[in-house]
PQR file of N, CA, C, O and H, with PARSE charges and radii, in Angstrom:
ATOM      1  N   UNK A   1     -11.873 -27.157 -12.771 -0.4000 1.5000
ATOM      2  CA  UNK A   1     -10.515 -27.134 -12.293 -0.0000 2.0000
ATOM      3  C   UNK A   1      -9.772 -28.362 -12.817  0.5500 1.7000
ATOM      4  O   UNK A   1     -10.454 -29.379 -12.691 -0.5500 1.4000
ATOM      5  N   UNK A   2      -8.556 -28.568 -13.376 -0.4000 1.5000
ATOM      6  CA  UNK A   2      -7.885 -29.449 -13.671 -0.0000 2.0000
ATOM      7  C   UNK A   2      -6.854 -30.178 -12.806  0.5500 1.7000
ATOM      8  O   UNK A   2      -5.832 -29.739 -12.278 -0.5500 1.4000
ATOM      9  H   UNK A   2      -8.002 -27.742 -13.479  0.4000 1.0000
ATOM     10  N   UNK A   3      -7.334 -31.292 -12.798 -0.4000 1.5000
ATOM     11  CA  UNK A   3      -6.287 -32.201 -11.944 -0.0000 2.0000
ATOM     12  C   UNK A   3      -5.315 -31.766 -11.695  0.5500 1.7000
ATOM     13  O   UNK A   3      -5.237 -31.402 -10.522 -0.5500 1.4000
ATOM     14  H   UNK A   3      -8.164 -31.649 -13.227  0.4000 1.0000
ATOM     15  N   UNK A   4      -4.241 -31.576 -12.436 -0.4000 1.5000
ATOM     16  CA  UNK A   4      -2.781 -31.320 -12.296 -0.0000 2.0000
ATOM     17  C   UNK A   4      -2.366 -29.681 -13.380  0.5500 1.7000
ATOM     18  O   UNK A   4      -2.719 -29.369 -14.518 -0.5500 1.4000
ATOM     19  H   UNK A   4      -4.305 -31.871 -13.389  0.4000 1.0000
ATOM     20  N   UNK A   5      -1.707 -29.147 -12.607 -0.4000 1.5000
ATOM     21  CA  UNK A   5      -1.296 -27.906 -13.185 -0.0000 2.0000
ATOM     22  C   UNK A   5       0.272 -27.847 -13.809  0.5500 1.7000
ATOM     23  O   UNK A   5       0.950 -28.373 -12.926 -0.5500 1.4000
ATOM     24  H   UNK A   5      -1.420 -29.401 -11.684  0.4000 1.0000
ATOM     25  N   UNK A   6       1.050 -27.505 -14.769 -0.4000 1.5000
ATOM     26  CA  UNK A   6       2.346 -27.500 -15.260 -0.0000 2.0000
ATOM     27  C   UNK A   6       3.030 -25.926 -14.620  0.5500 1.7000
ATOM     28  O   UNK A   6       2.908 -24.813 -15.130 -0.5500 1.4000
ATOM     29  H   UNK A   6       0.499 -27.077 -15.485  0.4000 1.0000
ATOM     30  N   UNK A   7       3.745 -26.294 -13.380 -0.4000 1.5000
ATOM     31  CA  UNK A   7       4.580 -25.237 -12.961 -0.0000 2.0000
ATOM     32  C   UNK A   7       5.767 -24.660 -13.301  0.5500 1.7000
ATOM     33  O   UNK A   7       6.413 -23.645 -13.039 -0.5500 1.4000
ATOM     34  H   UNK A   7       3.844 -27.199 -12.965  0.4000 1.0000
ATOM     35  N   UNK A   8       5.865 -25.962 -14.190 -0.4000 1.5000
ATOM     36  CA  UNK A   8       7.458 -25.724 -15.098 -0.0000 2.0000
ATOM     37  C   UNK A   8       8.199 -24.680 -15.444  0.5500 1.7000
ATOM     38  O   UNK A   8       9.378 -24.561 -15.111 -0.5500 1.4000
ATOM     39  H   UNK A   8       5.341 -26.786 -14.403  0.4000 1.0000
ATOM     40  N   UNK A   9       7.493 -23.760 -16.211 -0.4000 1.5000
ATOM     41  CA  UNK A   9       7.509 -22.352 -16.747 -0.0000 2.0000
ATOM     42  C   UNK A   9       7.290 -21.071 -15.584  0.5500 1.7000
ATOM     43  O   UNK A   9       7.531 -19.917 -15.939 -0.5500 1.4000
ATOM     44  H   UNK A   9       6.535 -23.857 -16.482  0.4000 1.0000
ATOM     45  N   UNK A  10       6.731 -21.416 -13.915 -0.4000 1.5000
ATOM     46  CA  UNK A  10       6.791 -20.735 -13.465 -0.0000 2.0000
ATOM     47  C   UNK A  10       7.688 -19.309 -12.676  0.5500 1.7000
ATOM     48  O   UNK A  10       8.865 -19.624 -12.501 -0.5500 1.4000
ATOM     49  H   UNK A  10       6.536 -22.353 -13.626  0.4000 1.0000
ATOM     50  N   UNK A  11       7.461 -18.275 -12.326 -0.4000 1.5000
ATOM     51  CA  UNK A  11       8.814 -17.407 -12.005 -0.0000 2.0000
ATOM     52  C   UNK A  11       8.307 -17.278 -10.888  0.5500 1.7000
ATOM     53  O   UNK A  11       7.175 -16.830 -10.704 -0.5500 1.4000
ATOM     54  H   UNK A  11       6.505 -18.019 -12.468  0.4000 1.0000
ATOM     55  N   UNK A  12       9.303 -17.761  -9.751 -0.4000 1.5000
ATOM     56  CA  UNK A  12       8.674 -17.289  -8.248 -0.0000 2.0000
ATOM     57  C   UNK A  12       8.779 -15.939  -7.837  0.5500 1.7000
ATOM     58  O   UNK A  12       9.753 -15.265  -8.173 -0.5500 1.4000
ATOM     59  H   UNK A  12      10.223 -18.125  -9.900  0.4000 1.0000
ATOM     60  N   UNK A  13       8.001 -15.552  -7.247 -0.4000 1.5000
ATOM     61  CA  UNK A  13       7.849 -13.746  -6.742 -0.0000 2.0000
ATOM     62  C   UNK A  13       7.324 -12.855  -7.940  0.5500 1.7000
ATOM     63  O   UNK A  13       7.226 -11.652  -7.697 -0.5500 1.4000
ATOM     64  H   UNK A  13       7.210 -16.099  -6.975  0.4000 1.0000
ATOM     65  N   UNK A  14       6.991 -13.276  -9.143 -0.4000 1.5000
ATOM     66  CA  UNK A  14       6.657 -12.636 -10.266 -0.0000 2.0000
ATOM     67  C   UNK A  14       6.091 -11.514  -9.729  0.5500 1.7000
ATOM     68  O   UNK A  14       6.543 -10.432 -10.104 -0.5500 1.4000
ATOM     69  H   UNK A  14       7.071 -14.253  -9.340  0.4000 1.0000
ATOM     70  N   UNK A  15       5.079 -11.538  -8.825 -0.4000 1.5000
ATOM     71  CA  UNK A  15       3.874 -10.547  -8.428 -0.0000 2.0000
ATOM     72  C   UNK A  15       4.248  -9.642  -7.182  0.5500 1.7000
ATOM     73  O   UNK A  15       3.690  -8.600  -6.840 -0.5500 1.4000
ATOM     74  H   UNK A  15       4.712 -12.417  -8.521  0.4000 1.0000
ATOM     75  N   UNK A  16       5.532 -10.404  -6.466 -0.4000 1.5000
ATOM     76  CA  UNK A  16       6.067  -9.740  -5.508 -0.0000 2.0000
ATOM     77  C   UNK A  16       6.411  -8.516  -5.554  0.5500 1.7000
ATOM     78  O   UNK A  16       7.338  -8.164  -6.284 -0.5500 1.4000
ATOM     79  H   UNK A  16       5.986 -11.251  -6.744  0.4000 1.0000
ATOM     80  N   UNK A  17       5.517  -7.374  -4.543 -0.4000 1.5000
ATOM     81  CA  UNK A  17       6.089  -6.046  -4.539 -0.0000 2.0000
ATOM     82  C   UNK A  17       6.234  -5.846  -2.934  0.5500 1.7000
ATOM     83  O   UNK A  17       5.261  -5.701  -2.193 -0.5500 1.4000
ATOM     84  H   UNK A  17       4.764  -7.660  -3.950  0.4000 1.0000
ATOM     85  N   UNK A  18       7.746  -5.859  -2.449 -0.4000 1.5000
ATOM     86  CA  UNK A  18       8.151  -6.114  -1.517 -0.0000 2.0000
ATOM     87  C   UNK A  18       8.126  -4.047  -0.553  0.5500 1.7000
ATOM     88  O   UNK A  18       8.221  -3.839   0.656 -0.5500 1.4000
ATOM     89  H   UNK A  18       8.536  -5.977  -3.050  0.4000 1.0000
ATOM     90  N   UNK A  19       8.007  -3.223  -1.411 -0.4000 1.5000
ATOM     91  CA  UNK A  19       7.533  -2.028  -1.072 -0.0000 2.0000
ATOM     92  C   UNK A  19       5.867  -1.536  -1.030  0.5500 1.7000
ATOM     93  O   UNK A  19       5.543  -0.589  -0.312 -0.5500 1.4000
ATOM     94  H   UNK A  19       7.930  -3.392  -2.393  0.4000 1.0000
ATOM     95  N   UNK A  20       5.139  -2.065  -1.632 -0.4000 1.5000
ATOM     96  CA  UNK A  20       3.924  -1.936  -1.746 -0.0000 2.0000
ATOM     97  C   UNK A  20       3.123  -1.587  -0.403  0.5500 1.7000
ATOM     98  O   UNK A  20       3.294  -2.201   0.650 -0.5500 1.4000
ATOM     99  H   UNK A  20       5.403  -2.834  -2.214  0.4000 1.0000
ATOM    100  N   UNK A  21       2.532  -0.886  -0.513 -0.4000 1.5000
ATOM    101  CA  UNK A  21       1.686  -0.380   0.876 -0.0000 2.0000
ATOM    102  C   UNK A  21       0.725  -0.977   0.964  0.5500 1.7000
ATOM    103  O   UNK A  21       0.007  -1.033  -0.035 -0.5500 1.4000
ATOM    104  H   UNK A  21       2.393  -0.386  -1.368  0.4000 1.0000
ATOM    105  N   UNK A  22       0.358  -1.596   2.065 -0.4000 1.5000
ATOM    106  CA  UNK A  22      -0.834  -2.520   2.558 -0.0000 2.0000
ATOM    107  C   UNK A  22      -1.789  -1.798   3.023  0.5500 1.7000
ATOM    108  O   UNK A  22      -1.539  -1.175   4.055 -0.5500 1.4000
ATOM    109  H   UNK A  22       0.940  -1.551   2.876  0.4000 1.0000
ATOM    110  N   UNK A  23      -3.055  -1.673   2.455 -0.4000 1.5000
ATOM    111  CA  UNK A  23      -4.031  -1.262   3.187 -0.0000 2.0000
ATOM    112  C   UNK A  23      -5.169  -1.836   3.096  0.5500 1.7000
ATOM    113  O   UNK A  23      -5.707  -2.264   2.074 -0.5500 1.4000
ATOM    114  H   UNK A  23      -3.258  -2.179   1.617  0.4000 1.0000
ATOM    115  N   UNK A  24      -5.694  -1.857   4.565 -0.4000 1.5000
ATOM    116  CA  UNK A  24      -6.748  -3.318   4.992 -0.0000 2.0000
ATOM    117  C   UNK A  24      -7.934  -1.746   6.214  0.5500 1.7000
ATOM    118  O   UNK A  24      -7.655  -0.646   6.691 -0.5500 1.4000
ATOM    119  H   UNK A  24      -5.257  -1.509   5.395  0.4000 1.0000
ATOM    120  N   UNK A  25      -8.782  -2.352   6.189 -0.4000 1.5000
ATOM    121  CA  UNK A  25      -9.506  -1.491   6.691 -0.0000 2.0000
ATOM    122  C   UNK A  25      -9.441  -1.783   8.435  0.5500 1.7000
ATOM    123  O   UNK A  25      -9.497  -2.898   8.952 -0.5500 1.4000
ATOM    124  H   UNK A  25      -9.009  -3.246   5.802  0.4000 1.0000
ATOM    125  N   UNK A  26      -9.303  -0.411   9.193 -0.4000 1.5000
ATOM    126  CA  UNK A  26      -9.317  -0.007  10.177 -0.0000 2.0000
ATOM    127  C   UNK A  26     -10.622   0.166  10.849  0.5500 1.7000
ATOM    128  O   UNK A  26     -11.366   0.889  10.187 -0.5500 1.4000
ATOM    129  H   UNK A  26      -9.258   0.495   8.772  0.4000 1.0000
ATOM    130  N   UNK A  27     -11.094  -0.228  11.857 -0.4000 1.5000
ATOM    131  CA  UNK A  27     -12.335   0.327  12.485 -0.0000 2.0000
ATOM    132  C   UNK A  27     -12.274   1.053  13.909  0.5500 1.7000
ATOM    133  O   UNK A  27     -12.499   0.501  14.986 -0.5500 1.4000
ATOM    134  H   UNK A  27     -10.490  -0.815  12.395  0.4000 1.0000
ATOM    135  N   UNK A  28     -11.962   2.265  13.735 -0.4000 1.5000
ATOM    136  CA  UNK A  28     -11.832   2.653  15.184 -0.0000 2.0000
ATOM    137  C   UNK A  28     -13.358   3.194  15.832  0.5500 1.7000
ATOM    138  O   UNK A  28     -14.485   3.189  15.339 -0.5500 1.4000
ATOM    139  H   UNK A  28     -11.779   2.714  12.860  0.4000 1.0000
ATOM    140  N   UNK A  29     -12.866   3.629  17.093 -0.4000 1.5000
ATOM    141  CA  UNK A  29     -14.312   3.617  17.674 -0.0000 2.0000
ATOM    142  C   UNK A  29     -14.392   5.555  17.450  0.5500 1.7000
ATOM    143  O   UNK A  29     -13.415   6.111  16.949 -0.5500 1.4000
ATOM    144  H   UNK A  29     -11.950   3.633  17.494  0.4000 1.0000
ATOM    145  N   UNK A  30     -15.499   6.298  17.834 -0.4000 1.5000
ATOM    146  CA  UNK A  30     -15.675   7.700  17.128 -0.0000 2.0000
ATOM    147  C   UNK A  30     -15.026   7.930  18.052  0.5500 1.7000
ATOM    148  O   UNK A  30     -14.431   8.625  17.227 -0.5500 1.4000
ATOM    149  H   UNK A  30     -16.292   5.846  18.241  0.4000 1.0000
ATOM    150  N   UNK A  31     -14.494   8.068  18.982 -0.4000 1.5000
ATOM    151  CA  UNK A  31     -13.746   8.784  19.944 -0.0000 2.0000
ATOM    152  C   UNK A  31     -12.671   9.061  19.530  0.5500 1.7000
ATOM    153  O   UNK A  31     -12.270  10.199  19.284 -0.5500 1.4000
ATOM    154  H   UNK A  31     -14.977   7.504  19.651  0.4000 1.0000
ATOM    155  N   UNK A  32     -11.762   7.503  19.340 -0.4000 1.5000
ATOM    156  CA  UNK A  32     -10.479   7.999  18.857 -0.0000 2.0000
ATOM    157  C   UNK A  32     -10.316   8.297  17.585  0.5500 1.7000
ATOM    158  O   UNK A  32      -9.293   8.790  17.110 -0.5500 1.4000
ATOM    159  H   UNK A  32     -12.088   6.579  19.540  0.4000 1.0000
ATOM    160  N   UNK A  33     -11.711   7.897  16.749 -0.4000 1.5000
ATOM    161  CA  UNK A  33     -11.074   8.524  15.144 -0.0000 2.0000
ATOM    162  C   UNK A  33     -10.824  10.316  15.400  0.5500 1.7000
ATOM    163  O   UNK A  33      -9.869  11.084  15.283 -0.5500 1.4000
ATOM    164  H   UNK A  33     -12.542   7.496  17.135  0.4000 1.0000
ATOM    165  N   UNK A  34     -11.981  10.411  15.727 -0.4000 1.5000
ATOM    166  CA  UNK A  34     -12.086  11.847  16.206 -0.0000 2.0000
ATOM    167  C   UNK A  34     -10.766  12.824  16.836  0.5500 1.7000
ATOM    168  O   UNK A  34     -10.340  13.878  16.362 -0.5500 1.4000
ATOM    169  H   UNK A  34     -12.757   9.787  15.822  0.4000 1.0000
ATOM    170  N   UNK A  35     -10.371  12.212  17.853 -0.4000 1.5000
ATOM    171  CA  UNK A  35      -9.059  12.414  18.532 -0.0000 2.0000
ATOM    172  C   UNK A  35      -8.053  12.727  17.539  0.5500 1.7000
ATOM    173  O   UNK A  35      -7.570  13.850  17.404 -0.5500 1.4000
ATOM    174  H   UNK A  35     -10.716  11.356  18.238  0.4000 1.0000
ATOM    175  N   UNK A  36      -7.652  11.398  16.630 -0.4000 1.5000
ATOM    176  CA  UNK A  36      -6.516  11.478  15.840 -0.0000 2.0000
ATOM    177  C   UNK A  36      -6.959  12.042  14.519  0.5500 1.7000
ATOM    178  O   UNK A  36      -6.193  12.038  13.555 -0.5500 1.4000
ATOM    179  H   UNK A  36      -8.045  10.485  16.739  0.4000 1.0000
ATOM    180  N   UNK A  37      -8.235  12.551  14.451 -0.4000 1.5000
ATOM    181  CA  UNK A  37      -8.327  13.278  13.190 -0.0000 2.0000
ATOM    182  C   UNK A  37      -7.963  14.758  13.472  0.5500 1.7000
ATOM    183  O   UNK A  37      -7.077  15.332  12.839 -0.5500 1.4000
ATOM    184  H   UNK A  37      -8.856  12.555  15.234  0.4000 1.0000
ATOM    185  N   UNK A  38      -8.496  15.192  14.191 -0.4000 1.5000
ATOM    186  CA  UNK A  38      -8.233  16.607  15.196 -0.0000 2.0000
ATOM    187  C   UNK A  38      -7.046  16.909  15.046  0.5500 1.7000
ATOM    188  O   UNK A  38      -6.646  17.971  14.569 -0.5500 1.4000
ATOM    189  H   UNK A  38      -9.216  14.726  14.705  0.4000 1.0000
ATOM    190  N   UNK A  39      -6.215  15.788  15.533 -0.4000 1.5000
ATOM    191  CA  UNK A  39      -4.465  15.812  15.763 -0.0000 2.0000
ATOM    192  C   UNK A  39      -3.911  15.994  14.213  0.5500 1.7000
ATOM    193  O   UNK A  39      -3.084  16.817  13.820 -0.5500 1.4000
ATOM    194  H   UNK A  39      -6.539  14.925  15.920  0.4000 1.0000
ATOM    195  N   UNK A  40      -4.460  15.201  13.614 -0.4000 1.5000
ATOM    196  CA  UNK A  40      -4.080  15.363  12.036 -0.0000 2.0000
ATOM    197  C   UNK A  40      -4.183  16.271  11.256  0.5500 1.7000
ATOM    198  O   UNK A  40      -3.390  16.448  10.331 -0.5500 1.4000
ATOM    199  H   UNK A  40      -5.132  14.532  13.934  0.4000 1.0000
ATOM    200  N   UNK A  41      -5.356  17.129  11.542 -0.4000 1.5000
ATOM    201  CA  UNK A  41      -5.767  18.179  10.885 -0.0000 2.0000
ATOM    202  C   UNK A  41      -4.832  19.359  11.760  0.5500 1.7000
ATOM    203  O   UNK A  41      -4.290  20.174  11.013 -0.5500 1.4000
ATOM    204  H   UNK A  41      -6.000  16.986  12.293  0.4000 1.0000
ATOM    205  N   UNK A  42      -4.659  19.489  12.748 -0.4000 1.5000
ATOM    206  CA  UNK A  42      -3.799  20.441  13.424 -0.0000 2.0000
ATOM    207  C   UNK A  42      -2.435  20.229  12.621  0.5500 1.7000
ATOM    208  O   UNK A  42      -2.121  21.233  11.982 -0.5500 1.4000
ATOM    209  H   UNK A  42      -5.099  18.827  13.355  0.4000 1.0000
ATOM    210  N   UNK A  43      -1.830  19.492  12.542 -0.4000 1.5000
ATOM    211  CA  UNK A  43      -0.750  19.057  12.578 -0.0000 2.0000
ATOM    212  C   UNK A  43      -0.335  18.967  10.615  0.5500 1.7000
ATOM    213  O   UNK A  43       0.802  18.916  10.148 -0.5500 1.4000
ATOM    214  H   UNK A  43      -2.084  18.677  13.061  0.4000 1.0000
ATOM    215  N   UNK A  44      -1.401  18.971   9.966 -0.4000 1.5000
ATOM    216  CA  UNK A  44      -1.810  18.998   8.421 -0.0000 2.0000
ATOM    217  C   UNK A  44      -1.042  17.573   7.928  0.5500 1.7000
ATOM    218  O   UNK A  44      -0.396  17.436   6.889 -0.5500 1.4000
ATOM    219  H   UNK A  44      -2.326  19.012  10.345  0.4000 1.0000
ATOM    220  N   UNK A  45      -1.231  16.806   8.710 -0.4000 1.5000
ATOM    221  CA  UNK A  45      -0.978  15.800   7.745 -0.0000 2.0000
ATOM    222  C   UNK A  45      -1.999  14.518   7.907  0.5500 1.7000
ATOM    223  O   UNK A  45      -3.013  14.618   8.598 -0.5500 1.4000
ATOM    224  H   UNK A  45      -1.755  16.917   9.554  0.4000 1.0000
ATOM    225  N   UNK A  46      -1.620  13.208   7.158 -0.4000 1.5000
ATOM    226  CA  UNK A  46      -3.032  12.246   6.282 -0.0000 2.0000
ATOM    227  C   UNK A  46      -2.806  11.857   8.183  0.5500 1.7000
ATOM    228  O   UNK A  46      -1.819  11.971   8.910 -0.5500 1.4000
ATOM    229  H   UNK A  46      -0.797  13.127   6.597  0.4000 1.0000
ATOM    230  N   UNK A  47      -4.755  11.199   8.556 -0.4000 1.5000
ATOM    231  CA  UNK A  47      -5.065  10.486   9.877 -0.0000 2.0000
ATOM    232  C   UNK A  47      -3.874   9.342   9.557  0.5500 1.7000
ATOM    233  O   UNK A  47      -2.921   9.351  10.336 -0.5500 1.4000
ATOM    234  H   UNK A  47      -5.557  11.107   7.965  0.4000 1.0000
ATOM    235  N   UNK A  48      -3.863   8.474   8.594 -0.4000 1.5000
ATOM    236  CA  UNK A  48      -3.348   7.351   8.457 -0.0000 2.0000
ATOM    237  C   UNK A  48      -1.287   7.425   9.132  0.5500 1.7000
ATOM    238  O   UNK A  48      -0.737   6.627   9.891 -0.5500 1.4000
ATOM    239  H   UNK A  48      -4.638   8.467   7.961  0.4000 1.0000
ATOM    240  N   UNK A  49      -0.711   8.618   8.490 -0.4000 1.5000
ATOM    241  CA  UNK A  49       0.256   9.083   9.475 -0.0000 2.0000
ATOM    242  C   UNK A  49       0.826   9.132  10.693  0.5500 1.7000
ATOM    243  O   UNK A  49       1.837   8.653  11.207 -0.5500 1.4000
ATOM    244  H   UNK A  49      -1.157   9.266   7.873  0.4000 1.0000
ATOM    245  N   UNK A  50      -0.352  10.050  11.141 -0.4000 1.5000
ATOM    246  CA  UNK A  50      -0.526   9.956  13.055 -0.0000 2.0000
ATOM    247  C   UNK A  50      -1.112   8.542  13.493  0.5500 1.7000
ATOM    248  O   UNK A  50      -0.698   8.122  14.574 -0.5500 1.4000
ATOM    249  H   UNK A  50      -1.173  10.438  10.722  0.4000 1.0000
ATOM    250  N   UNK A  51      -2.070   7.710  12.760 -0.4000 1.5000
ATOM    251  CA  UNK A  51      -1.710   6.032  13.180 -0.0000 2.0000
ATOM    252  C   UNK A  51      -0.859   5.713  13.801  0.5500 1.7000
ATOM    253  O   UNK A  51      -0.689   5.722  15.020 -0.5500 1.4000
ATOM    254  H   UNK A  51      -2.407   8.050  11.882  0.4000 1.0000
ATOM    255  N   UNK A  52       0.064   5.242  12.561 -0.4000 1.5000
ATOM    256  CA  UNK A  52       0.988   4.821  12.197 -0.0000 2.0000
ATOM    257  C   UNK A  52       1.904   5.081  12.951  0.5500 1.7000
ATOM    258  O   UNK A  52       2.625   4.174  13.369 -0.5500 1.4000
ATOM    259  H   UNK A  52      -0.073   5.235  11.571  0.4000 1.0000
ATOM    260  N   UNK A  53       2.095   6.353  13.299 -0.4000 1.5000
ATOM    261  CA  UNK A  53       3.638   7.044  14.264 -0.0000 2.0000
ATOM    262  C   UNK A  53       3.281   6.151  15.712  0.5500 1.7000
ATOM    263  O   UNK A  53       4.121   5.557  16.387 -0.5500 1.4000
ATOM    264  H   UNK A  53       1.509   7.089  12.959  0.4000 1.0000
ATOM    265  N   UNK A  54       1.818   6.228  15.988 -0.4000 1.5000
ATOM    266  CA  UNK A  54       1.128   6.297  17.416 -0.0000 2.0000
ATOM    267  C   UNK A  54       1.587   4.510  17.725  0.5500 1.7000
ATOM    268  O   UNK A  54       2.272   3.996  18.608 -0.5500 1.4000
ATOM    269  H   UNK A  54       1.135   6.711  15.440  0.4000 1.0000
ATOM    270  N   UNK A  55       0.806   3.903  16.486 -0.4000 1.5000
ATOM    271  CA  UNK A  55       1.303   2.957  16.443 -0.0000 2.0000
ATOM    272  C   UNK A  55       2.927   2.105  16.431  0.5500 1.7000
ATOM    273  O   UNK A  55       3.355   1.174  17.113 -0.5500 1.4000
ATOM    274  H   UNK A  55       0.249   4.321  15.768  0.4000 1.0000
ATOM    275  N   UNK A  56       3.298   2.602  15.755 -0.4000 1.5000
ATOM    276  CA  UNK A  56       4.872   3.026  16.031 -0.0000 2.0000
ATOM    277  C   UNK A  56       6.058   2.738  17.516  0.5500 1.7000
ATOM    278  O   UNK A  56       6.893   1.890  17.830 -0.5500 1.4000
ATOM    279  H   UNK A  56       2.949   3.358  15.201  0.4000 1.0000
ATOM    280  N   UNK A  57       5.565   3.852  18.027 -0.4000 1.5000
ATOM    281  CA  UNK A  57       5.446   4.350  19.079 -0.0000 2.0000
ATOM    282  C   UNK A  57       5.294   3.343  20.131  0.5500 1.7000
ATOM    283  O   UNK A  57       6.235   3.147  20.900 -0.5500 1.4000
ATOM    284  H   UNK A  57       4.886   4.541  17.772  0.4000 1.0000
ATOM    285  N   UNK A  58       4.019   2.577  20.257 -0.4000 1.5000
ATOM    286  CA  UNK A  58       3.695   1.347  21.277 -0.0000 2.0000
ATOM    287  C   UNK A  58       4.613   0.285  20.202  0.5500 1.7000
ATOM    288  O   UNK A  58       4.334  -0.757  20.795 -0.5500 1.4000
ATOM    289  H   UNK A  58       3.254   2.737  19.633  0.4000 1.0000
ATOM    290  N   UNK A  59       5.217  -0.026  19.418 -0.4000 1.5000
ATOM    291  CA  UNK A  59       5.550  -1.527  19.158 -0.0000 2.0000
ATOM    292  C   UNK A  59       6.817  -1.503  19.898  0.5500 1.7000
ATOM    293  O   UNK A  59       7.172  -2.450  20.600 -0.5500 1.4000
ATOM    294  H   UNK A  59       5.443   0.820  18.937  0.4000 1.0000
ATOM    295  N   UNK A  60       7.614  -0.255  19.724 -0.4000 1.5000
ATOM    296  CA  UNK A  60       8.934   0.169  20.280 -0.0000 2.0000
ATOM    297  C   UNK A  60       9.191   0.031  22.029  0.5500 1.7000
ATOM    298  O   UNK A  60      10.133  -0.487  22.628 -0.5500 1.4000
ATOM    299  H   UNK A  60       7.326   0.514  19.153  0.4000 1.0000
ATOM    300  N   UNK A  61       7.754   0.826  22.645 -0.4000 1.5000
ATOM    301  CA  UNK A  61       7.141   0.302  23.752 -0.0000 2.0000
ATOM    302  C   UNK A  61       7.411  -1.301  24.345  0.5500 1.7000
ATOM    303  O   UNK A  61       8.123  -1.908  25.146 -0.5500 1.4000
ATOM    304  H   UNK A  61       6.988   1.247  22.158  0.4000 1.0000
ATOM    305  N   UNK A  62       6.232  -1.536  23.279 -0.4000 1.5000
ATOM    306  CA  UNK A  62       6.489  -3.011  24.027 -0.0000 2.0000
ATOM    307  C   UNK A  62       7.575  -3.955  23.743  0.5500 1.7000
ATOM    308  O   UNK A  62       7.717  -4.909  24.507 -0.5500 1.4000
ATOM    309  H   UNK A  62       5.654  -1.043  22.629  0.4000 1.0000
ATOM    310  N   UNK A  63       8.276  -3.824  22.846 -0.4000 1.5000
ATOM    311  CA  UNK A  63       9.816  -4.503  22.621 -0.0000 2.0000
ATOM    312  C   UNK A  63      10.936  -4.177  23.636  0.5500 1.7000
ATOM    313  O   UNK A  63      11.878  -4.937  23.859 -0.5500 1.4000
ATOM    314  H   UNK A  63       8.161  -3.048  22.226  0.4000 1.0000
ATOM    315  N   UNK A  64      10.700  -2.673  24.382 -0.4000 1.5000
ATOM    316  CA  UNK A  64      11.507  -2.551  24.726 -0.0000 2.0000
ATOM    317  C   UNK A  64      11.333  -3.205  26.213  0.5500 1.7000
ATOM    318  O   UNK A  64      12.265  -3.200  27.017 -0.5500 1.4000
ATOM    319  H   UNK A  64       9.935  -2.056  24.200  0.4000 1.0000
ATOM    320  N   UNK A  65      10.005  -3.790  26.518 -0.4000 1.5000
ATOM    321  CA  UNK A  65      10.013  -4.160  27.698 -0.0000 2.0000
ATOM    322  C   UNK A  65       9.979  -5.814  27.591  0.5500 1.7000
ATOM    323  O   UNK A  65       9.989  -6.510  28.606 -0.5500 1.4000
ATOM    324  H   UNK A  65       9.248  -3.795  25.866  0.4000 1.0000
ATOM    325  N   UNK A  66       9.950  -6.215  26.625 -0.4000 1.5000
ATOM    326  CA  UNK A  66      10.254  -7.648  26.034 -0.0000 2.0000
ATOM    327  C   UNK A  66       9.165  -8.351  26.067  0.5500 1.7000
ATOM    328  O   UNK A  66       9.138  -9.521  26.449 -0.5500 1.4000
ATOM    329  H   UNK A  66       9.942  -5.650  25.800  0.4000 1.0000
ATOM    330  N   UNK A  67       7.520  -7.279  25.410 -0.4000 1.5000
ATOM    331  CA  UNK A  67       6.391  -8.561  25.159 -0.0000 2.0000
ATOM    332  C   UNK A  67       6.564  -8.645  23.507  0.5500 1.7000
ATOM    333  O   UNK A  67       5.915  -9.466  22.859 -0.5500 1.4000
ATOM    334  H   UNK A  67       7.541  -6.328  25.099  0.4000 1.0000
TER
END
C-alpha cells in the first residue's frame, strides 16, 4: 500500500447508481417464508414483492404513529 494516494484527477460519485437495487440476503424463519411464498404464488408474483409491500406497509405503520 502506498503512503499517500493522488486524488487530484478524481470524479466524485463516478460509481454512483442512485437507482440500483440493493440486494443483501434475507433469512426468514420456514413459517413465514412459506406463508409469503404461498401468497406469492397465489397472487403470481416474485416472494421478494409481497416483502416488500408487507414491509411497506409496517414503515407507513409506524411513522404514522411517530416511532
Amino acid at each position: 500500500m502506498k503512503k499517500e494516494y493522488d486524488f487530484s484527477k478524481a470524479v466524485q460519485g463516478k460509481f454512483y447508481r442512485p437507482i440500483a437495487k440493493l440486494e443483501i440476503p434475507v433469512y426468514l424463519d420456514k413459517e413465514v417464508k412459506e406463508f409469503f411464498s404461498k401468497t406469492a404464488s397465489k397472487k403470481k408474483i416474485d416472494l421478494d414483492k409481497v416483502v416488500n409491500t408487507v414491509l411497506r406497509k409496517e414503515m407507513e405503520m409506524l411513522k404514522a404513529i411517530g416511532v
